[in-house]
LUMSE-120915 format. One record per atom (N, C-alpha, C): residue number from 1; chain; x, y, z. Coordinates in Angstrom, 1 decimal. Example, Ala and Ser with C-alpha at 12.3 -4.5 7.8 and 13.67 -1.06 7.14 Angstrom:
2
- 1,A,13.2,-5.7,7.8;
- 1,A,12.3,-4.5,7.8;
- 1,A,13.2,-3.3,7.8;
- 2,A,12.8,-2.2,7.1;
- 2,A,13.7,-1.1,7.1;
- 2,A,12.9,0.0,7.9;
//
This chain:
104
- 1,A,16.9,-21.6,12.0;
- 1,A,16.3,-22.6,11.2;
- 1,A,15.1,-22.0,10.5;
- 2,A,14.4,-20.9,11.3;
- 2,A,13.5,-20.0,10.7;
- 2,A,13.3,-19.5,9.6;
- 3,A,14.3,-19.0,9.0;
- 3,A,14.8,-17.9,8.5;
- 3,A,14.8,-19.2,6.6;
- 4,A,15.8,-20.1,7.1;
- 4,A,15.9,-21.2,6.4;
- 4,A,14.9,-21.7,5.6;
- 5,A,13.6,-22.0,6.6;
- 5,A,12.8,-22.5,5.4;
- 5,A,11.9,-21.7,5.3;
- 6,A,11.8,-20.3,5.4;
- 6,A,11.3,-19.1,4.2;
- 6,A,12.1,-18.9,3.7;
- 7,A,13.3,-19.3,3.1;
- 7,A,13.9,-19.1,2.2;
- 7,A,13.7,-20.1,1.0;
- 8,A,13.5,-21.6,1.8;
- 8,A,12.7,-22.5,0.8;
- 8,A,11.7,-22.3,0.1;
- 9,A,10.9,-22.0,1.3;
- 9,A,9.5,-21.7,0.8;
- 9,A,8.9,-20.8,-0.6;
- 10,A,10.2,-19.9,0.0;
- 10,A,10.8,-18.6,-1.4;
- 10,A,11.2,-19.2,-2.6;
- 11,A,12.0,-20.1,-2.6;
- 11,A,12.5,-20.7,-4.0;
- 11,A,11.6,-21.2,-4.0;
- 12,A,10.8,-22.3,-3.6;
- 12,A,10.0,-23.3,-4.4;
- 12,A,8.7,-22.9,-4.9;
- 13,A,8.1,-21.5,-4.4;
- 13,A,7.2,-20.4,-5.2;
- 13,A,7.4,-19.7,-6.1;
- 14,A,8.9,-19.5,-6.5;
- 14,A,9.3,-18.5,-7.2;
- 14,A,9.4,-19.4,-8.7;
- 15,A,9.9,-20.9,-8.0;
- 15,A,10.2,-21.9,-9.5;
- 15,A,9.0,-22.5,-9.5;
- 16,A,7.4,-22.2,-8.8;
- 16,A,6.4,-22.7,-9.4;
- 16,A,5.8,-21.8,-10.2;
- 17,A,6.1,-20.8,-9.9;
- 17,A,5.4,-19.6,-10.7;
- 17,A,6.0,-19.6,-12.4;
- 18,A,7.5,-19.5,-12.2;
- 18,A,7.5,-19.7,-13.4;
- 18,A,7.9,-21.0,-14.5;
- 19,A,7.0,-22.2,-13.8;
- 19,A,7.4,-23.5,-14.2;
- 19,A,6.5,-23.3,-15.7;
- 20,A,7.1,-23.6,-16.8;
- 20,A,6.4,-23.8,-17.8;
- 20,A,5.9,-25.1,-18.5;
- 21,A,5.9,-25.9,-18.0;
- 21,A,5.6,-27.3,-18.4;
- 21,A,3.9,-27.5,-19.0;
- 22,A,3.0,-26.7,-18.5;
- 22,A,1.7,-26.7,-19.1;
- 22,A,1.3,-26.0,-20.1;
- 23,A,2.5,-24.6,-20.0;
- 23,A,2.5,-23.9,-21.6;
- 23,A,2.6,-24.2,-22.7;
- 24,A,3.5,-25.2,-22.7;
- 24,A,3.9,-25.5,-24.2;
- 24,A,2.6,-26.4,-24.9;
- 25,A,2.0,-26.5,-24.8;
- 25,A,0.8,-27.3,-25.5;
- 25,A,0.1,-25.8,-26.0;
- 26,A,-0.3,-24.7,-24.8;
- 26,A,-0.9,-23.9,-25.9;
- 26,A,-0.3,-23.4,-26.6;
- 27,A,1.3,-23.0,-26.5;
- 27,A,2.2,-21.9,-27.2;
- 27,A,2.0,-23.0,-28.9;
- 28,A,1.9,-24.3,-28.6;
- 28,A,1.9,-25.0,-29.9;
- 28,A,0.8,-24.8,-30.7;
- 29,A,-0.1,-24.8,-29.8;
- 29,A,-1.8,-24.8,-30.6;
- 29,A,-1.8,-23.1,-30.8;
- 30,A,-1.5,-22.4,-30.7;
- 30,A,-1.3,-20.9,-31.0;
- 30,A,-0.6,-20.8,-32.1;
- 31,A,0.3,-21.7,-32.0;
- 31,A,1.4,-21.7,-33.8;
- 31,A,0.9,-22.1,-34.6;
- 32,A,0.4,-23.5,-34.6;
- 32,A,-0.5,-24.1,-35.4;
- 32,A,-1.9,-23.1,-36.1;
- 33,A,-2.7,-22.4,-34.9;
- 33,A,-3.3,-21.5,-35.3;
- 33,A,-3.2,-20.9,-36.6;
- 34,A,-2.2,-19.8,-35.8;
- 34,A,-1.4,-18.6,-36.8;
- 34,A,-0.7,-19.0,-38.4;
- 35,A,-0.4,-20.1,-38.1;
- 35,A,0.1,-21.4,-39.8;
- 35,A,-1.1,-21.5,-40.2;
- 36,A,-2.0,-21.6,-39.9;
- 36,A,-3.8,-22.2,-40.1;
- 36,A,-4.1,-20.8,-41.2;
- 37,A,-4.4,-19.7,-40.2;
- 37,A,-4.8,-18.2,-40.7;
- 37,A,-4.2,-17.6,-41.6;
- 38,A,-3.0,-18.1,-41.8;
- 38,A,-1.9,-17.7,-42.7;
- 38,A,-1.9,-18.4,-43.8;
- 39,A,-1.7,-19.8,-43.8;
- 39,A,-2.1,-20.5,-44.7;
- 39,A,-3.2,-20.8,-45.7;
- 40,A,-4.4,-20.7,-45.4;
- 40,A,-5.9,-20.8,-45.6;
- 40,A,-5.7,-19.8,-47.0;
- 41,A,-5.6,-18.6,-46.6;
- 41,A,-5.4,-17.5,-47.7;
- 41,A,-4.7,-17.7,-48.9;
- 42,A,-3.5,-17.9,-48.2;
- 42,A,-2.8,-18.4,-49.2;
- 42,A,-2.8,-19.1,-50.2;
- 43,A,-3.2,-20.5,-49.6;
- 43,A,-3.7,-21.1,-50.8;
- 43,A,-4.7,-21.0,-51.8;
- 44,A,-5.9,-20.5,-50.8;
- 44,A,-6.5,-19.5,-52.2;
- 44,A,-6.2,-18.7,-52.8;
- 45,A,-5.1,-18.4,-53.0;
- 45,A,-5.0,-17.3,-53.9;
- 45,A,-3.8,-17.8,-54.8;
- 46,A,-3.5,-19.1,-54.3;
- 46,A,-1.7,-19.2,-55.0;
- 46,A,-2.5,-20.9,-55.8;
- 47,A,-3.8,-21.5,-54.8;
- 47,A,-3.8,-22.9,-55.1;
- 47,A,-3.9,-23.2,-56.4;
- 48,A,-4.7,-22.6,-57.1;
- 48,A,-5.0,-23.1,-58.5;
- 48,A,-3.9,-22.7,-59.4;
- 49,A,-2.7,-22.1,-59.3;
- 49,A,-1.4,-22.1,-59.6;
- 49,A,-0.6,-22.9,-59.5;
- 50,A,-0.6,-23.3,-58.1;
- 50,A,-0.2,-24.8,-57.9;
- 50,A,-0.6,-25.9,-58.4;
- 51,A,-2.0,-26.1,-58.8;
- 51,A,-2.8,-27.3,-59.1;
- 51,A,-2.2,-27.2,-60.8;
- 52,A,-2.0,-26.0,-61.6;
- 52,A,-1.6,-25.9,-63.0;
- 52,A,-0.3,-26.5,-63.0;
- 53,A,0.3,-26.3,-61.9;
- 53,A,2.0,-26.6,-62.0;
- 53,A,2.5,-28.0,-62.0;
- 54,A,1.5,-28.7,-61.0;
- 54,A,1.9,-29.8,-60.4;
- 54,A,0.8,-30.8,-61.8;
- 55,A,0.2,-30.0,-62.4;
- 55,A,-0.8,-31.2,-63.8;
- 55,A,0.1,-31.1,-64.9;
- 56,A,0.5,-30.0,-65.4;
- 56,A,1.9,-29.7,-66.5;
- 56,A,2.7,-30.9,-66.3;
- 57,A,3.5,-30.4,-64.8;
- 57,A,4.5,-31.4,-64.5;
- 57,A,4.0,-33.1,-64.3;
- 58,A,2.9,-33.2,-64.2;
- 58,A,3.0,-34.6,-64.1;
- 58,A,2.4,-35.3,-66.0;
- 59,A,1.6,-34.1,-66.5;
- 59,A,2.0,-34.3,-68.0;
- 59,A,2.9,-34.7,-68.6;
- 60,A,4.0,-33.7,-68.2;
- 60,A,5.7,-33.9,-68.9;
- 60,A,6.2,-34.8,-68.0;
- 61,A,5.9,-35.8,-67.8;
- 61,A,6.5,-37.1,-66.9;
- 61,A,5.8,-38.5,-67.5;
- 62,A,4.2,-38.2,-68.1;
- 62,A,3.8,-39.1,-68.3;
- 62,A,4.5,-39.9,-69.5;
- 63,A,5.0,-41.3,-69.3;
- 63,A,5.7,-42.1,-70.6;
- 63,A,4.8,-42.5,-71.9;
- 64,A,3.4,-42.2,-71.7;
- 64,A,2.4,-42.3,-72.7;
- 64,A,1.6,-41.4,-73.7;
- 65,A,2.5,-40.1,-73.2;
- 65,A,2.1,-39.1,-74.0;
- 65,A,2.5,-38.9,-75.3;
- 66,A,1.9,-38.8,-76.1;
- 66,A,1.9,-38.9,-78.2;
- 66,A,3.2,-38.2,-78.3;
- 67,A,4.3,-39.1,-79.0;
- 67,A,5.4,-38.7,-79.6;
- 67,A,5.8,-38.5,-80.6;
- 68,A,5.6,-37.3,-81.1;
- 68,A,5.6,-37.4,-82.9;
- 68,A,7.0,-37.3,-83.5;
- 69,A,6.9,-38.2,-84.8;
- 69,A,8.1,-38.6,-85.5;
- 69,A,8.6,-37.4,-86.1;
- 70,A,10.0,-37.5,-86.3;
- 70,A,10.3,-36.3,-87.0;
- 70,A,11.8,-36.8,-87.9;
- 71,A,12.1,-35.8,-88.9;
- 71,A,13.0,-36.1,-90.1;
- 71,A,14.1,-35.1,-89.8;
- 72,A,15.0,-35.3,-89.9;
- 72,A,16.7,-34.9,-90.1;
- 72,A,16.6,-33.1,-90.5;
- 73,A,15.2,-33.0,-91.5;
- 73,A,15.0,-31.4,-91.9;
- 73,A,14.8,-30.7,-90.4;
- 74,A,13.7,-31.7,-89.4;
- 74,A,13.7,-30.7,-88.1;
- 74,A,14.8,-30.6,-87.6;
- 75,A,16.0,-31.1,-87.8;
- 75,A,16.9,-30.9,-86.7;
- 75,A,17.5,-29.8,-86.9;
- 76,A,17.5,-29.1,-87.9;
- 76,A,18.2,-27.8,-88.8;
- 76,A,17.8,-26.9,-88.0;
- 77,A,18.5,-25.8,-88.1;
- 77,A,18.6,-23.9,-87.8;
- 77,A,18.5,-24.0,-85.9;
- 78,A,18.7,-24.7,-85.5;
- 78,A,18.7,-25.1,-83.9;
- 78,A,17.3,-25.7,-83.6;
- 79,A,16.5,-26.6,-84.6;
- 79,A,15.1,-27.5,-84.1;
- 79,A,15.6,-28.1,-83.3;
- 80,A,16.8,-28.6,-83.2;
- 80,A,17.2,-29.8,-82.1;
- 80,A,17.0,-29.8,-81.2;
- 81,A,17.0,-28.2,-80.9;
- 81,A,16.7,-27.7,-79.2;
- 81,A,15.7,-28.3,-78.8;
- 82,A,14.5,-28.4,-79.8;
- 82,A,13.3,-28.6,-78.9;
- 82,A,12.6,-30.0,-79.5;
- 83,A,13.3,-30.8,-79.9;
- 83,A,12.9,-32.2,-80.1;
- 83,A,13.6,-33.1,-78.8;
- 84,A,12.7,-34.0,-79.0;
- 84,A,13.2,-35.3,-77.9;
- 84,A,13.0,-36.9,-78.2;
- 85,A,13.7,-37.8,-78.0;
- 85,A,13.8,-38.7,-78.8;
- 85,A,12.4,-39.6,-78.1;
- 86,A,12.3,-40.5,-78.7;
- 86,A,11.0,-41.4,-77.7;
- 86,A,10.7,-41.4,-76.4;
- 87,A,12.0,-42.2,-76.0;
- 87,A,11.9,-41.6,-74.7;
- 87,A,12.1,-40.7,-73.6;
- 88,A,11.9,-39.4,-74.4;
- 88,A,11.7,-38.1,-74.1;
- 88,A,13.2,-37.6,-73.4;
- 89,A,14.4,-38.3,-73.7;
- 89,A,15.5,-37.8,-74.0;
- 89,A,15.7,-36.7,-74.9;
- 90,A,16.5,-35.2,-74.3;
- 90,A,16.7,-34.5,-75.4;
- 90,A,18.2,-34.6,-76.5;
- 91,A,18.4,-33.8,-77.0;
- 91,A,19.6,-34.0,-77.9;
- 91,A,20.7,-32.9,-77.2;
- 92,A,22.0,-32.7,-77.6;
- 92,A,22.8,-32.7,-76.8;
- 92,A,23.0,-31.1,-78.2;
- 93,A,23.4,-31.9,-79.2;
- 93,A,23.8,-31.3,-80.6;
- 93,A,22.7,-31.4,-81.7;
- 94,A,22.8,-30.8,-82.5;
- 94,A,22.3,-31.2,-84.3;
- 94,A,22.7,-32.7,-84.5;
- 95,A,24.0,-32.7,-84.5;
- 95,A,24.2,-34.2,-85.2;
- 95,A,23.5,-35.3,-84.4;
- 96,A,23.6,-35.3,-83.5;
- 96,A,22.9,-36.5,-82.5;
- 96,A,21.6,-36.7,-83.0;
- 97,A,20.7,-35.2,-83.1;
- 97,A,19.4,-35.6,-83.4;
- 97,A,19.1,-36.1,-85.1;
- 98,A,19.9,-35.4,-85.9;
- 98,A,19.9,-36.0,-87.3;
- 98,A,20.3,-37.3,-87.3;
- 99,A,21.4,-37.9,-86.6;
- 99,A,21.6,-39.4,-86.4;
- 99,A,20.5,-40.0,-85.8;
- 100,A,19.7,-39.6,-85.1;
- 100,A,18.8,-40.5,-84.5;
- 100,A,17.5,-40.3,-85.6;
- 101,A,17.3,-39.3,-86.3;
- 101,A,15.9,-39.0,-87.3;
- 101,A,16.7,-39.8,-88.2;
- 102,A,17.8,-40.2,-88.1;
- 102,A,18.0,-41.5,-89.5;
- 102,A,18.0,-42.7,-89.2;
- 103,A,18.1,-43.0,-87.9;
- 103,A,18.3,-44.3,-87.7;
- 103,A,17.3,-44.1,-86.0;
- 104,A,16.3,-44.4,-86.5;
- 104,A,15.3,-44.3,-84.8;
- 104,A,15.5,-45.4,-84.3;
//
């Protein structure tokens, strides 16, 4: 029976030693860290790139931004491409957008 429970005694030291249940809180705060250190840089050097990207884009979203009129002559030699109707719908073809510079 001796023998028996130092063999216990064996396993229940061997699975205390390597119980990890109090690790994972620092292994997290060490990730977190390392995202921290990593990140910080980063966005200095990328943020004001980002801040240009994300002001454009919410520019080209605003429904209040000045929409200038245009005539059937812009829609010629491929202008169509880069016209958009009021509501900042683009044109598909020429004819669509000369139909719509005739009848807005």
């Amino acid at each position: 029976m001796r023998g028996r429970e130092h063999m216990q005694r064996f396993w229940s030291a061997l699975r205390a030693r390597f119980d990890e249940r109090g690790a994972t809180m620092v292994e997290y705060a060490l990730i977190i860290g390392l995202i921290g250190i990593i990140a910080i840089p980063g966005l200095a050097v990328f943020g004001p790139a980002l801040h240009d990207n994300f002001i454009n884009s919410a520019q080209a979203l605003d429904p209040e931004d000045d929409w200038e009129a245009f005539d059937k002559d812009d829609c010629m030699n491929g202008g169509w491409q880069d016209l958009t109707e009021q509501g900042g719908a683009g044109f598909n073809n020429q004819g669509l957008c000369i139909s719509y510079a005739n009848n807005p």
